[in-house]
N, C-alpha and C positions, 0 to 999 in steps of 0.2 A: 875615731881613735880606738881602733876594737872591739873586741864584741865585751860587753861585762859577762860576771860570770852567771849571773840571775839569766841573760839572754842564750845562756850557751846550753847551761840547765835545760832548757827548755823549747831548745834545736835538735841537741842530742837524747832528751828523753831519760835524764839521771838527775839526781838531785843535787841542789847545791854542796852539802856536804859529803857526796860521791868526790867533786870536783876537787873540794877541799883535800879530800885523805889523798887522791893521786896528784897534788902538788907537794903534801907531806912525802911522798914516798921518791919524789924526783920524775915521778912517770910521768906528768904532766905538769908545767909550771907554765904559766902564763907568763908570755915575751914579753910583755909592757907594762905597767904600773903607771897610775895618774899620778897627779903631781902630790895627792892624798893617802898615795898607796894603794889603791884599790885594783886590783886584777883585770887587766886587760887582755884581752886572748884574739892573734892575730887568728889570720887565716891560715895557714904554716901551723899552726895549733890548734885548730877545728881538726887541719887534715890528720895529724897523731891521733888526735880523741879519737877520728873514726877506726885510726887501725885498733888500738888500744880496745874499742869497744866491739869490733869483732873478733878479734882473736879472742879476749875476753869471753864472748859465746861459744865461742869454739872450745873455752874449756881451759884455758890457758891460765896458769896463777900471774899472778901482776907484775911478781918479781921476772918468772921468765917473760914476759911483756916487754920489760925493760929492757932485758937483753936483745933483744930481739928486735927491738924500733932504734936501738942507740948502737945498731952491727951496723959502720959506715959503707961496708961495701954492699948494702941491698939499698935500694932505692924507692922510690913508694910503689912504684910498677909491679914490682917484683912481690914488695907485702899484696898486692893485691890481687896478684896472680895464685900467689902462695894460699890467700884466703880463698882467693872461689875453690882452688881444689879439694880443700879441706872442708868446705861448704858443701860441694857435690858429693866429696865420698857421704858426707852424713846424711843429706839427701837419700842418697841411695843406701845406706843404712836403714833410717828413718823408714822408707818403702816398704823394705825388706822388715820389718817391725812391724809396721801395717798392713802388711799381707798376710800376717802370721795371727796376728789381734783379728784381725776377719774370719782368719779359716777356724782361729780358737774361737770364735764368736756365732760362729754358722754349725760347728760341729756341737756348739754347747745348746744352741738353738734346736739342732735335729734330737738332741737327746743320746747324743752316742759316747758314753765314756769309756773311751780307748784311748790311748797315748799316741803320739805321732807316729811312733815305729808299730803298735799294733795296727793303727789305721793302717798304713800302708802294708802290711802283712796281709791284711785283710782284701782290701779295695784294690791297691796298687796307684795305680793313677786316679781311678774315678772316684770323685766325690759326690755320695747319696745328698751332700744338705745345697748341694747345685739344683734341686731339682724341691727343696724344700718350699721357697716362693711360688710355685706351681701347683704346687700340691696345694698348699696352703688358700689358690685361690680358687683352686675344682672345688678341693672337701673340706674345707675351714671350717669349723664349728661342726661337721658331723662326727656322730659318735665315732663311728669308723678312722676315723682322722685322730681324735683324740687318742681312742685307747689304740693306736699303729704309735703315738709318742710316747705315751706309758710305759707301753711293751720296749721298744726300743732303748729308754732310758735305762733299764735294767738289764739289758743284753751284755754279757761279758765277750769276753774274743773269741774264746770255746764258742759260746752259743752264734756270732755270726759266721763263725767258720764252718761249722755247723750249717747253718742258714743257707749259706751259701753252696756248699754241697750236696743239698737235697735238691736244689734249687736247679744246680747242674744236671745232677742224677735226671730229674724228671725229665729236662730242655733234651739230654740225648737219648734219651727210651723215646719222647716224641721226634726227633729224628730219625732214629732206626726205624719207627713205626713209618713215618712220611717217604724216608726213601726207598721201603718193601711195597710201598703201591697200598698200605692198609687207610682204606676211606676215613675220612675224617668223621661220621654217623657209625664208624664201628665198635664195637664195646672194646675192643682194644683203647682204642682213641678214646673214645669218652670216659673210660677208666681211669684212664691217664690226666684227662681234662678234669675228674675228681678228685684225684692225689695232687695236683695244682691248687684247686682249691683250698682240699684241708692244708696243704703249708700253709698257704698265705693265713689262714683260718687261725696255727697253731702257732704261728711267729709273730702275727702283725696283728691281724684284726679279724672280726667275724665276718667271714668274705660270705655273702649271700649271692645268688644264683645271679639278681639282678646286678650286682655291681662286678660278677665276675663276665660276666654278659660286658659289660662295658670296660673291664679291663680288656677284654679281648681283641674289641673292635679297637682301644690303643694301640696294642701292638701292631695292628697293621694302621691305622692311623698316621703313630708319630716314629717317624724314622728312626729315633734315639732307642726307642722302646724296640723294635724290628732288630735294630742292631745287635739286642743281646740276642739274638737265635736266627736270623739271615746267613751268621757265618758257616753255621752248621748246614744250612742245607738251604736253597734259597727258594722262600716260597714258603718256608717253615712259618715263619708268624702268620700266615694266614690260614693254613693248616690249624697250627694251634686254637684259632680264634675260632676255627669252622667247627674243629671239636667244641671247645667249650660252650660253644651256642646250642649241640645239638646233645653235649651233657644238660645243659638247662632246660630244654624241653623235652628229654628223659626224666629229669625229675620233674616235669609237669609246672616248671615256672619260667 
């Protein structure tokens, strides 16, 4: 003879006196009664609690609930059609929420306090803290590594704009230089492959002969890194690397 209400408690995941206030309210009353009085709840009554308890997540106050489950011309189909859609948009809300809590979460992780609209002023599409798990597992714990997060957590927009325009500056003086035929062992070139160092040196970290030795062999390495200076001239990152290998043994390291 129906479910009691201690049973339905406890199907649906609410408490007794949840069930109680939404039979005070008319939103839900139990179809049947023992012969004691006690609250019998058919199944025609499971199926409202369920709508009752979704829309309810969805945000819904109780009174409009009521109206809403007691409209004769919708049918349960229809509540439930009605729910997944409102379930999907928040879904994809929800996403859209969590991909934003990540980028705030990776960008607070790299150290870079700019605002969405500076970052993009700045970057435009590409994201530096994409490439922070990487970094993080070549130079983790080296000083270099540290103070490049240091430096960067105090970078205002000025200074990456900045950053980023010397950074150009140098990338196409070493292309003008690469496509007049000037060898990569010339003091042109390794001059060039000097003023590379000191940025990195002045913006990020103290770039030594040896680790700029190995930044070089990246860029022809990893494609991502090649990418920022291929466009300009193709063949340039390796250019660039041949210089800086032969600025390093100019300076005798």
């Amino acid at each position: 003879m129906g479910h009691s209400v201690g049973q339905v408690a406890r199907l649906a995941g609410v408490t007794v006196r949840t069930l109680h206030h939404y039979d005070e309210l008319g939103l839900l009353s139990p179809g049947q009664r023992t012969a004691s009085g006690y609250r019998r709840y058919t199944d025609s009554d499971l199926e409202r609690l369920q709508h009752v308890l979704f829309y309810r997540e969805l945000g819904f106050p109780l009174e409009e609930i009521a109206v809403i489950l007691d409209d004769p011309g919708v049918d349960a189909l229809t509540h439930l059609r009605r729910q997944h859609e409102l379930l999907s948009r928040r879904i994809d809300r929800l996403r859209e929420m969590a991909s934003a809590v990540e980028r705030a979460m990776e960008a607070s992780t790299m150290g870079i306090p700019l605002t969405p609209e500076e970052r993009f002023e700045v970057f435009g599409d590409f994201r530096p803290e994409e490439y922070e798990e990487e970094a993080r597992e070549r130079w983790g714990g080296t000083e270099a590594f540290e103070q490049s997060r240091r430096r960067m957590a105090k970078m205002t927009k000025d200074d990456w704009t900045r950053f980023k325009a010397e950074a150009a500056q140098t990338a196409e003086a070493f292309a003008k230089a690469f496509t007049e035929g000037v060898p990569a062992d010339d003091e042109v070139a390794m001059d060039l492959a000097e003023e590379h160092r000191a940025h990195i040196t002045r913006w990020c970290y103290d770039c030594s002969y040896e680790i700029h030795r190995g930044l070089g062999d990246t860029y022809v390495a990893d494609p991502r890194f090649a990418a920022n200076y291929e466009p300009l001239a193709p063949g340039l990152a390796r250019y660039i690397r041949d210089a800086i290998h032969a600025n390093a043994g100019r300076a005798g390291a």
